[in-house]
N, CA, C and O atoms as a Tinker XYZ file with bonds, in Angstrom:
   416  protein
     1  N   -105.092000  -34.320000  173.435000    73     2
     2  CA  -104.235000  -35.309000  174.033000    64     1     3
     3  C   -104.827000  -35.739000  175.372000    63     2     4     5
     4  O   -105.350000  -34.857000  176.054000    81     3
     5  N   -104.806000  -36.894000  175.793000    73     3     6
     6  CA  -105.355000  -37.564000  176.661000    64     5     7
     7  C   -104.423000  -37.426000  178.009000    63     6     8     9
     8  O   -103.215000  -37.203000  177.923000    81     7
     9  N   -105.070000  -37.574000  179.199000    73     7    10
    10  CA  -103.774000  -37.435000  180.289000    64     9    11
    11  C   -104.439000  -38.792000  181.179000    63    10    12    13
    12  O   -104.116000  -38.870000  182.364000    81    11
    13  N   -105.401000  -39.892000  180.577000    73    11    14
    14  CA  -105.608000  -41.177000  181.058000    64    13    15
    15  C   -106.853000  -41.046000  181.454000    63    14    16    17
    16  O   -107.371000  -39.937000  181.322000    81    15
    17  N   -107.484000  -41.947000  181.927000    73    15    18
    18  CA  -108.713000  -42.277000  182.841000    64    17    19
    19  C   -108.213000  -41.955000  184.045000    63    18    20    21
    20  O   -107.268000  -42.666000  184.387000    81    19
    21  N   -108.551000  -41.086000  184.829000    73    19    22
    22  CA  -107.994000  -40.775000  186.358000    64    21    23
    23  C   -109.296000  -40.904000  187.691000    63    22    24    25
    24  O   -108.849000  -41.032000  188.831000    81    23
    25  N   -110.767000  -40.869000  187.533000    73    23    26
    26  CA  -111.441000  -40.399000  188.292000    64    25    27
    27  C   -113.113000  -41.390000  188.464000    63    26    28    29
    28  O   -114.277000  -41.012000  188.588000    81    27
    29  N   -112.437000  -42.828000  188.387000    73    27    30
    30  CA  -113.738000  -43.626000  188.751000    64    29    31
    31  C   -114.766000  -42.969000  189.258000    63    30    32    33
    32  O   -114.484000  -42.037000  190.011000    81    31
    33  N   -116.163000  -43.252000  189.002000    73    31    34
    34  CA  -117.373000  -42.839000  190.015000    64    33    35
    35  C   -117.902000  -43.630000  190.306000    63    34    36    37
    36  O   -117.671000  -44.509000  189.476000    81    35
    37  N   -118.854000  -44.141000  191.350000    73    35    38
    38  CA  -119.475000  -45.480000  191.480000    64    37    39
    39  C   -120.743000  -44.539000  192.032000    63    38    40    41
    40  O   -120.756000  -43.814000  193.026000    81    39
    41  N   -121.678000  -44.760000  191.173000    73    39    42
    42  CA  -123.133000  -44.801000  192.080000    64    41    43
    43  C   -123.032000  -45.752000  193.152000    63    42    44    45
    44  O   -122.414000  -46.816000  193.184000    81    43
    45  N   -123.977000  -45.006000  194.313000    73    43    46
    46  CA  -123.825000  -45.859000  195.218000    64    45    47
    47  C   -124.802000  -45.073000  196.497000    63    46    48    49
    48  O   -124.677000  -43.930000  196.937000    81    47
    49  N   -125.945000  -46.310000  196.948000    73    47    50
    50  CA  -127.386000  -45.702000  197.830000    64    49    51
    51  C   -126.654000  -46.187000  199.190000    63    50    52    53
    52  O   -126.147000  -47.306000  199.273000    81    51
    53  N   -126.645000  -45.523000  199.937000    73    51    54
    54  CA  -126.370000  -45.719000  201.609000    64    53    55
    55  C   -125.020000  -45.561000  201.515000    63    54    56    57
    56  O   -124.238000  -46.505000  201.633000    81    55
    57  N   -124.684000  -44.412000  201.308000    73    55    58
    58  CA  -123.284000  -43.990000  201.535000    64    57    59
    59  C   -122.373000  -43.956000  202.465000    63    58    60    61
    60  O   -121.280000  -43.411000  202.314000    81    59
    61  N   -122.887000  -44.748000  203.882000    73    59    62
    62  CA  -122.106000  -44.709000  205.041000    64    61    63
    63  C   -121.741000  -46.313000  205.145000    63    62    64    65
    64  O   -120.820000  -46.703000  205.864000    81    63
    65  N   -122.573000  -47.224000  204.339000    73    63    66
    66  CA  -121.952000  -48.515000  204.373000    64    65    67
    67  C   -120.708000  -48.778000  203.260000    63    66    68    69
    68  O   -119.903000  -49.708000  203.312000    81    67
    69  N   -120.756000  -47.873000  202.395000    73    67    70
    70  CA  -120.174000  -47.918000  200.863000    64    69    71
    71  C   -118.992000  -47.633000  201.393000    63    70    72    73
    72  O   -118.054000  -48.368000  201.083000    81    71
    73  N   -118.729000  -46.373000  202.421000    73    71    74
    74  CA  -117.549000  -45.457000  202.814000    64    73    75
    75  C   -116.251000  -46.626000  203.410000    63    74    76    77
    76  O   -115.066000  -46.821000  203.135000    81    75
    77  N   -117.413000  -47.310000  204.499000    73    75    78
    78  CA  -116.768000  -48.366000  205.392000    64    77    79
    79  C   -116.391000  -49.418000  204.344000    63    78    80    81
    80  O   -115.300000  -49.988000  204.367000    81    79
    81  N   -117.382000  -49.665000  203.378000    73    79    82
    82  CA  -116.908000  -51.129000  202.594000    64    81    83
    83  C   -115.345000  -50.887000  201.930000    63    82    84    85
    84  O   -114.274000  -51.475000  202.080000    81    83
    85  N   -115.890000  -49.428000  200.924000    73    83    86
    86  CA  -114.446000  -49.014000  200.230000    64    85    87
    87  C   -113.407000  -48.698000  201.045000    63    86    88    89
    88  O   -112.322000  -48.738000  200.466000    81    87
    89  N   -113.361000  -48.332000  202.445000    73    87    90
    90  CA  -112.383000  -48.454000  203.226000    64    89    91
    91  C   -111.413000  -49.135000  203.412000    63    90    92    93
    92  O   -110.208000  -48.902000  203.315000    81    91
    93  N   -112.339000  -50.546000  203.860000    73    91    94
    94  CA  -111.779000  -51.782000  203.838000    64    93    95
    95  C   -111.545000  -52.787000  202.725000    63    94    96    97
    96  O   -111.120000  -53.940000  202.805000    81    95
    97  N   -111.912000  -52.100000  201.697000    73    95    98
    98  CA  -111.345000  -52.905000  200.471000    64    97    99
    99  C   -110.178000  -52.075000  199.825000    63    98   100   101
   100  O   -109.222000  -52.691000  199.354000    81    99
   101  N   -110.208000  -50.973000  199.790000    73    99   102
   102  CA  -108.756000  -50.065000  199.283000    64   101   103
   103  C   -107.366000  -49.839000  200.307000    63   102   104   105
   104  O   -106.166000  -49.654000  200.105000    81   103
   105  N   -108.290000  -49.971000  201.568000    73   103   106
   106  CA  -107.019000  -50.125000  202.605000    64   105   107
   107  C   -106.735000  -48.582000  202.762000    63   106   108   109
   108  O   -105.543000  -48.316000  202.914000    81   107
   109  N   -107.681000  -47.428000  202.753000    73   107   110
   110  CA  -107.697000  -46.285000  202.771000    64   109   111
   111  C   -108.974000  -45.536000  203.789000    63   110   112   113
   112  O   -110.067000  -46.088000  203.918000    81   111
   113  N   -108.748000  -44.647000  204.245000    73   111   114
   114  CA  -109.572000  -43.566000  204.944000    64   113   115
   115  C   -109.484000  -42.754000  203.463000    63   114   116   117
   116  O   -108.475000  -42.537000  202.791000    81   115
   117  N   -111.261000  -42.281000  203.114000    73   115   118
   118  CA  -111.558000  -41.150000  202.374000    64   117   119
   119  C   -110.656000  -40.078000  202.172000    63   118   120   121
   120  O   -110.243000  -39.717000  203.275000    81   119
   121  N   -110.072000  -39.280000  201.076000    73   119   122
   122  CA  -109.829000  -37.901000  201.836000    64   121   123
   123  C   -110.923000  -37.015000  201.824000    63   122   124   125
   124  O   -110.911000  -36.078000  202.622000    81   123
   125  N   -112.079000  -37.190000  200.874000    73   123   126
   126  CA  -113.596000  -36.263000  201.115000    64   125   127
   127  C   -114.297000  -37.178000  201.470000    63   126   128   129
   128  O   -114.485000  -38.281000  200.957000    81   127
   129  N   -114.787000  -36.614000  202.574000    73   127   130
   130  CA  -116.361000  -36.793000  202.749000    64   129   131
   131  C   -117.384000  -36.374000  202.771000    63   130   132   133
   132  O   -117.635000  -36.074000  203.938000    81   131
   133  N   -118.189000  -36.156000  202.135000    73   131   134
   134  CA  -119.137000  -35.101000  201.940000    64   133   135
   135  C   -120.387000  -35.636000  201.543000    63   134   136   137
   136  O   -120.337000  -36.792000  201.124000    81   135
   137  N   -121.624000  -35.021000  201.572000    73   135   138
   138  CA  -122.798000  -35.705000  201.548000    64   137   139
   139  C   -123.127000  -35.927000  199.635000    63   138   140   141
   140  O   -123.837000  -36.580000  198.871000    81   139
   141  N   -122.203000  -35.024000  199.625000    73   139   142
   142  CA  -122.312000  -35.165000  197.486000    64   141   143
   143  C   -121.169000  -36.399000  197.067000    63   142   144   145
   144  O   -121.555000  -37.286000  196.305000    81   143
   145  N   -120.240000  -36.414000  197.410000    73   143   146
   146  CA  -119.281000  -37.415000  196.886000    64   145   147
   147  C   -118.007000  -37.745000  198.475000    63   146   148   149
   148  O   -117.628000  -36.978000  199.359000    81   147
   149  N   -117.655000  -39.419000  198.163000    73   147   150
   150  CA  -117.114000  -39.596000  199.001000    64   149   151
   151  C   -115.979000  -39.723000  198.168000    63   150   152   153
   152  O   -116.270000  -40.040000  197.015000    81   151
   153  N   -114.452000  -39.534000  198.460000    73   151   154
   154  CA  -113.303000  -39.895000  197.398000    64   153   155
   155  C   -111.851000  -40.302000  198.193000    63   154   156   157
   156  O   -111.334000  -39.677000  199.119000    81   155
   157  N   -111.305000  -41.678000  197.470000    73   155   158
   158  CA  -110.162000  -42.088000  197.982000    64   157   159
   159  C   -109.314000  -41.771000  196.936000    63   158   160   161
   160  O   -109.559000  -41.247000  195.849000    81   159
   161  N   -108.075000  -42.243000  197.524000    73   159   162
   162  CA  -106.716000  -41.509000  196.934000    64   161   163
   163  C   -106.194000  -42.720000  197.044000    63   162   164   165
   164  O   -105.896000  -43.085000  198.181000    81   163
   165  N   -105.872000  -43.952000  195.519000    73   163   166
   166  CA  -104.850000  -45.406000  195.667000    64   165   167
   167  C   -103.920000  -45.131000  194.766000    63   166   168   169
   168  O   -104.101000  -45.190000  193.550000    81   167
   169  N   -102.686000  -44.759000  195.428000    73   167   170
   170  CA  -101.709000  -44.668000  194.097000    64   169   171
   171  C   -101.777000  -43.779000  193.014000    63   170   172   173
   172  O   -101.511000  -43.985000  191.830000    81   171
   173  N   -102.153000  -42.804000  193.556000    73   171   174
   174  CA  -102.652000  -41.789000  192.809000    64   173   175
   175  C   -103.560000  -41.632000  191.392000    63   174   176   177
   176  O   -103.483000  -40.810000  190.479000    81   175
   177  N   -104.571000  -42.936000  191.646000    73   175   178
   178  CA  -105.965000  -42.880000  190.999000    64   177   179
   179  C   -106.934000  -42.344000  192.488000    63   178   180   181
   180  O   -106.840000  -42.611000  193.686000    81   179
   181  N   -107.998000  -41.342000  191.548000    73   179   182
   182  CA  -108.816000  -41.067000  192.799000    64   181   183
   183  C   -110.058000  -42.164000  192.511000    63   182   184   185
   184  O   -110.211000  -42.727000  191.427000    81   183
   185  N   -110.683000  -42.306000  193.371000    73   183   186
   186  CA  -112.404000  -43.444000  193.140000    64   185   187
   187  C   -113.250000  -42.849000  194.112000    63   186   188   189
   188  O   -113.147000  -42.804000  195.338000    81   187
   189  N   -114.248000  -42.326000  193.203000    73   187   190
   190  CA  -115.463000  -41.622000  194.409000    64   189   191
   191  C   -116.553000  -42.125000  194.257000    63   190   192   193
   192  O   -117.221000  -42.467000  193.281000    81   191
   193  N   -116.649000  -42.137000  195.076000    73   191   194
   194  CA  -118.347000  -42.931000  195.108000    64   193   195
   195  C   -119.608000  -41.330000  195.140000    63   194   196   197
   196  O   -119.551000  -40.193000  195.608000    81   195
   197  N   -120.262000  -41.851000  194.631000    73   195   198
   198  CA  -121.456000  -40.743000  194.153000    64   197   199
   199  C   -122.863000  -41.456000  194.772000    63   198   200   201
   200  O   -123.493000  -42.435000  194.374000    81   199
   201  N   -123.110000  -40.439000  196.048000    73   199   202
   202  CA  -124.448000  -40.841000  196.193000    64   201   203
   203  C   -126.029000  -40.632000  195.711000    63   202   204   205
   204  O   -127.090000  -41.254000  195.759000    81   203
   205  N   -125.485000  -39.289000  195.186000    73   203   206
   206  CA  -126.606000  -39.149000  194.150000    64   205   207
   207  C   -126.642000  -39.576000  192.262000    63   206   208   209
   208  O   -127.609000  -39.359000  191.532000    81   207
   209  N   -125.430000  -40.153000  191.863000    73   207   210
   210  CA  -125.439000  -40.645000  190.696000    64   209   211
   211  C   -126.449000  -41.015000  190.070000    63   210   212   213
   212  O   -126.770000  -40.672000  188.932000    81   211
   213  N   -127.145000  -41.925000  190.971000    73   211   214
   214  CA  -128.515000  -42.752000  190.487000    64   213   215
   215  C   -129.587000  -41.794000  189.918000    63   214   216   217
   216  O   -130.035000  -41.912000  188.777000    81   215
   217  N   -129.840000  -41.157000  190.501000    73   215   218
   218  CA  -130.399000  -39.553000  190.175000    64   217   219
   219  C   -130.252000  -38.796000  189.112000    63   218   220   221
   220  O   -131.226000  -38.175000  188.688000    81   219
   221  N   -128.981000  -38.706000  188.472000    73   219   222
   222  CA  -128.495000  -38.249000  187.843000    64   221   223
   223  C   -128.254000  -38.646000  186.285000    63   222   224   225
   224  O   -127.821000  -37.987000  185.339000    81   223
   225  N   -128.740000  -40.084000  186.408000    73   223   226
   226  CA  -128.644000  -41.151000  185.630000    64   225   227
   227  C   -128.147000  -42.017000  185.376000    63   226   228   229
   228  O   -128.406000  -42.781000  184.446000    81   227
   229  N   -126.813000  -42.127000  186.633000    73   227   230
   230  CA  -125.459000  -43.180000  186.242000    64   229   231
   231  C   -126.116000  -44.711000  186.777000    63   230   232   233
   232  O   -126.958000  -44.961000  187.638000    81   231
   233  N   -125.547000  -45.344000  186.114000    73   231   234
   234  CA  -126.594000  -46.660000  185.896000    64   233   235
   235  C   -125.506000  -47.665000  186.493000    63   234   236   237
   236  O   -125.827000  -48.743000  186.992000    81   235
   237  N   -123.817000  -47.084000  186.369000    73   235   238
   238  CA  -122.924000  -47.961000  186.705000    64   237   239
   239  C   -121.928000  -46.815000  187.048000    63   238   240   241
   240  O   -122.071000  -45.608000  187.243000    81   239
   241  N   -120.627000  -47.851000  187.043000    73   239   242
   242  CA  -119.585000  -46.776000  187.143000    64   241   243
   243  C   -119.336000  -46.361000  186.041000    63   242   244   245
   244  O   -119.398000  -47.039000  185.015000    81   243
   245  N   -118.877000  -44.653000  186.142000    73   243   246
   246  CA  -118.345000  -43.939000  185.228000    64   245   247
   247  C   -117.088000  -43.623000  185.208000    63   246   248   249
   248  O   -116.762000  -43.321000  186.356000    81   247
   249  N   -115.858000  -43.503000  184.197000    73   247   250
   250  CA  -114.992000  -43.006000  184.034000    64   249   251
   251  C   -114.496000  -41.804000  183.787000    63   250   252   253
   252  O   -115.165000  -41.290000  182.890000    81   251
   253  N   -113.596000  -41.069000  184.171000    73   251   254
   254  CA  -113.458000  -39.913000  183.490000    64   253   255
   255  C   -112.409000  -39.703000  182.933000    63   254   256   257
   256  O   -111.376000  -39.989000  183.538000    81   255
   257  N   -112.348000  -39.198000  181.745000    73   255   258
   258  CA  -110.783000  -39.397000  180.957000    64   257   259
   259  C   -110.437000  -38.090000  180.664000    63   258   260   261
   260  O   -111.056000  -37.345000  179.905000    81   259
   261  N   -109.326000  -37.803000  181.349000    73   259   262
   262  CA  -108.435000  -36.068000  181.351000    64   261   263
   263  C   -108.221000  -36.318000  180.320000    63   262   264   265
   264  O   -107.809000  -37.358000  179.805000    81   263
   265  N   -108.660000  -34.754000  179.663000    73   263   266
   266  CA  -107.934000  -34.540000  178.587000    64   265   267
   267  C   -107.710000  -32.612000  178.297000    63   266   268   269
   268  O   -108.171000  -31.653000  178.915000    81   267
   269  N   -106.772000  -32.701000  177.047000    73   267   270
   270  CA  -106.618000  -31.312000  177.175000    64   269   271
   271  C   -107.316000  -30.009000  176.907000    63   270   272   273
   272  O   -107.158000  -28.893000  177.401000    81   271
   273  N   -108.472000  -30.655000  175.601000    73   271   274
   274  CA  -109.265000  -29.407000  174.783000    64   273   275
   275  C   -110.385000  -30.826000  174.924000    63   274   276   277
   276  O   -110.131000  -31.965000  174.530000    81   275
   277  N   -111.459000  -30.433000  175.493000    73   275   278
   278  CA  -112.612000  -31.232000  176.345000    64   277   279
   279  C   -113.601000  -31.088000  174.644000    63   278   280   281
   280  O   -114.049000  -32.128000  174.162000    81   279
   281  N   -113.817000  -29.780000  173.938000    73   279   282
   282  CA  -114.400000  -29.718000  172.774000    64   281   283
   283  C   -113.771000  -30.478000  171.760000    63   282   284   285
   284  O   -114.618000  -30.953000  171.004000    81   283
   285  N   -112.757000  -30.737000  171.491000    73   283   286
   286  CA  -111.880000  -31.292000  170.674000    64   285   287
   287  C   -112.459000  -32.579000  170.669000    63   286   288   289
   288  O   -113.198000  -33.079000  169.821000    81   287
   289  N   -111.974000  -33.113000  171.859000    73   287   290
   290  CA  -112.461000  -34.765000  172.213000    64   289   291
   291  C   -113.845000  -35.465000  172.014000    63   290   292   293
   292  O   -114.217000  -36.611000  171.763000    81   291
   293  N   -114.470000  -34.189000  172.251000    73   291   294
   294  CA  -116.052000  -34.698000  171.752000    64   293   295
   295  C   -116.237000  -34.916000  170.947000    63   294   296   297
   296  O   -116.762000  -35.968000  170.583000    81   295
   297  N   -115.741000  -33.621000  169.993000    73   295   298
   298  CA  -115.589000  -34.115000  168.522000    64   297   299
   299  C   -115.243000  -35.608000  168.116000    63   298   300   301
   300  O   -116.137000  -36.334000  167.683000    81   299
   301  N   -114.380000  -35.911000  168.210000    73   299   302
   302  CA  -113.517000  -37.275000  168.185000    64   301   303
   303  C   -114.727000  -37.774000  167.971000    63   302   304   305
   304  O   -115.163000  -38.049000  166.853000    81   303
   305  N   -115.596000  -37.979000  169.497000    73   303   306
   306  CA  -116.115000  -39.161000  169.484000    64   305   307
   307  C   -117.738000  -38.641000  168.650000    63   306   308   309
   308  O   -118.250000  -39.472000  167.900000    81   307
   309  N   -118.371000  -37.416000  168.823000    73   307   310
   310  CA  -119.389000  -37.728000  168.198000    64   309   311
   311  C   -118.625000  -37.683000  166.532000    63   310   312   313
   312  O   -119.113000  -38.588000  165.854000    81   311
   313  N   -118.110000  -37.281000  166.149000    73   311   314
   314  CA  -117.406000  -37.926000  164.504000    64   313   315
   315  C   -117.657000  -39.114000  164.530000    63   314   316   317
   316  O   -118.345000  -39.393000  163.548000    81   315
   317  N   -117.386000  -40.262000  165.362000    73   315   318
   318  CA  -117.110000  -41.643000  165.011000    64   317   319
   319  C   -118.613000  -42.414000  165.466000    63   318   320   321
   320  O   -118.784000  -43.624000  165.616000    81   319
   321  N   -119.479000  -41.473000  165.608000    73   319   322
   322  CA  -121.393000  -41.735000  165.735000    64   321   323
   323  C   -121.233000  -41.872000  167.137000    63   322   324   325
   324  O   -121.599000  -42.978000  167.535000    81   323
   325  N   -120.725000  -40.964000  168.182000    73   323   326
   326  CA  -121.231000  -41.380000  169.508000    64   325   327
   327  C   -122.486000  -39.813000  169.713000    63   326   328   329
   328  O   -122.363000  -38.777000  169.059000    81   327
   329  N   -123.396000  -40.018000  170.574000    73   327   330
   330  CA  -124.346000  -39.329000  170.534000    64   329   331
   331  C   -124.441000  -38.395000  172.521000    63   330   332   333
   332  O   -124.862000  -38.821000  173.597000    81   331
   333  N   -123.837000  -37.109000  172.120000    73   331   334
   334  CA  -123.341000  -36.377000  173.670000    64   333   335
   335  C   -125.149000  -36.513000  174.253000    63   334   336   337
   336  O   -126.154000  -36.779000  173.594000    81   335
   337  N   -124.990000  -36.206000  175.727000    73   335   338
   338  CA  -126.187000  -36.689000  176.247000    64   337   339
   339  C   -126.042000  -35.855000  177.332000    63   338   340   341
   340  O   -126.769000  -36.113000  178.291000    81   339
   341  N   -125.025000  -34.593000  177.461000    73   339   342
   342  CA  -125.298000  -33.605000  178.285000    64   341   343
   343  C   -124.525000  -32.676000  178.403000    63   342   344   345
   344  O   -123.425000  -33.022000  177.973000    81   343
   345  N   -124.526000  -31.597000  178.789000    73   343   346
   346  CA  -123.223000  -30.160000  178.867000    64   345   347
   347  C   -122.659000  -30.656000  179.689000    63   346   348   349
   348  O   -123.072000  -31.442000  180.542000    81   347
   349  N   -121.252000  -30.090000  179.453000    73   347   350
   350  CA  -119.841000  -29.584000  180.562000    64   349   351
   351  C   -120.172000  -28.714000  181.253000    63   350   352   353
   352  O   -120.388000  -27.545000  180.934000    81   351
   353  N   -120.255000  -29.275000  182.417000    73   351   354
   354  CA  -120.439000  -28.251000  183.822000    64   353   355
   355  C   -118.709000  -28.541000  184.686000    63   354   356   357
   356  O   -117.875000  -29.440000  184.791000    81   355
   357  N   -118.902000  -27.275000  185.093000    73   355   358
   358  CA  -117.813000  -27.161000  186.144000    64   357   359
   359  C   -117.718000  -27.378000  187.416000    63   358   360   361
   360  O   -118.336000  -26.668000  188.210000    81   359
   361  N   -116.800000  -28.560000  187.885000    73   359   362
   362  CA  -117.103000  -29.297000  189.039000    64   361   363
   363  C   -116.240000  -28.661000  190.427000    63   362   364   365
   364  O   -116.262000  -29.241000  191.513000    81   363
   365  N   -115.458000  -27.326000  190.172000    73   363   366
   366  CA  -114.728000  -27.372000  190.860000    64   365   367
   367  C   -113.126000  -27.768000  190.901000    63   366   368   369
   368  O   -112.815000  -28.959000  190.886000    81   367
   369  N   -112.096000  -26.716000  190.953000    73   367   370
   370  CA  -110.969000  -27.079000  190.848000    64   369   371
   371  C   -110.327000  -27.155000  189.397000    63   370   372   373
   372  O   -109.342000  -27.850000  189.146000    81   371
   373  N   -110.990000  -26.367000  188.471000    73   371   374
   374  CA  -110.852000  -26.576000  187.081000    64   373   375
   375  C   -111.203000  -27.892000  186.071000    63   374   376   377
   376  O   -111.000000  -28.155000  184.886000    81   375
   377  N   -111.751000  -28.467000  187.048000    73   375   378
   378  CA  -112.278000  -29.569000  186.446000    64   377   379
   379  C   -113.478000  -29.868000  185.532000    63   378   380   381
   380  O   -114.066000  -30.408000  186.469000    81   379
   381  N   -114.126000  -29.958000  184.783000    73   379   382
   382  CA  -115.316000  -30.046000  183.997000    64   381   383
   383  C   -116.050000  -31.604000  183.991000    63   382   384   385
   384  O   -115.400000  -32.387000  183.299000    81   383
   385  N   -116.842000  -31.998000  184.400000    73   383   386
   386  CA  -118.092000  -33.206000  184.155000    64   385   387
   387  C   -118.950000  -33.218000  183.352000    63   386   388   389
   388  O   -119.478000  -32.229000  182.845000    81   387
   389  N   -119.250000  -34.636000  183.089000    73   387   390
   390  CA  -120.761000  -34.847000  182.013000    64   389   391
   391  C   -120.566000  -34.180000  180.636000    63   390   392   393
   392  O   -121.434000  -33.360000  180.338000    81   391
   393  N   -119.732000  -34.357000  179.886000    73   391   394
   394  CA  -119.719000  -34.317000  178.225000    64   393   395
   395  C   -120.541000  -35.614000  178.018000    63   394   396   397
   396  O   -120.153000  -36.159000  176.985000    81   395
   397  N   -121.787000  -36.484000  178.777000    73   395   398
   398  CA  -121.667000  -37.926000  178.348000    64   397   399
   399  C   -121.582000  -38.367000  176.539000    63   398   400   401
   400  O   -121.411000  -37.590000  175.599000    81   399
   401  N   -121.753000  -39.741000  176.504000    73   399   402
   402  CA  -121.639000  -39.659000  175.199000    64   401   403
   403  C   -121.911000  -41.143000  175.109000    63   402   404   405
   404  O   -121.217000  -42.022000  175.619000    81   403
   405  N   -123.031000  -41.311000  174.383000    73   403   406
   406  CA  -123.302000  -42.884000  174.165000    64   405   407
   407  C   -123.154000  -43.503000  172.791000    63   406   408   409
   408  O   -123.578000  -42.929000  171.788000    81   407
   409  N   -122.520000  -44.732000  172.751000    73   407   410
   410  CA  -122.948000  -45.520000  171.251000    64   409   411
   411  C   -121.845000  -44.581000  170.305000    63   410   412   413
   412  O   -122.093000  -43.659000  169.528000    81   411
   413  N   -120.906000  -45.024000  170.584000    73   411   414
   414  CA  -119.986000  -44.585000  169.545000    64   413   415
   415  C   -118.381000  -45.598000  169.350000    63   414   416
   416  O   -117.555000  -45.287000  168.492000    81   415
C-alpha cells in the first residue's frame, strides 16, 4: 500500500544559490542544511535538493513514493517490465533510498 509521493529530490550544483533560490520561491527557510542534502518543509511535502545527485546519477528530479513492504512494490513494478538499477540503502530515520527502476 502506497502512503503517496512525499520526498522530491532535485539535483542541484552550487548549493548555496539553490538554498537562497528555493527559499525564495517556497517562501521557506530550510529545516536541513547540510553539505549532503538541503530540505524544506511546504505543507507537509518535504523537497530536498541533492548536491551530489549528479554523481550519483540523477539526471532530474526524483520522486519518492512511501510505501509499506518496499520488496513487494518492486515486484509490482519489475512484473510489469520495469528494470531495478540499484539496492535499498538506508537513509536514516527508517527510511530506505534507491530501489531505482527504469522502463516499466
Amino acid at each position: 500500500m502506497t502512503k503517496g509521493i512525499k520526498d522530491p529530490h532535485l539535483p542541484r550544483h552550487g548549493p548555496a544559490k539553490a538554498k537562497t533560490t528555493f527559499s525564495l520561491l517556497l517562501g521557506v527557510e530550510p529545516y536541513a542544511d547540510q553539505p549532503y542534502y538541503v530540505g524544506f518543509k511546504v505543507n507537509g511535502q518535504d523537497i530536498g535538493l541533492d548536491p551530489n545527485g549528479h554523481r550519483s546519477g540523477m539526471t532530474g528530479p526524483v520522486a519518492y513514493l512511501h510505501v509499506e513492504d518496499i520488496q513487494s512494490s518492486m515486484q509490482v513494478l519489475v512484473d510489469a517490465g520495469g528494470e531495478v538499477q540499484g539496492k535499498v540503502r538506508d537513509v536514516g530515520g527508517g527510511q530506505a533510498d534507491r530501489h531505482r527502476v527504469k522502463d516499466c
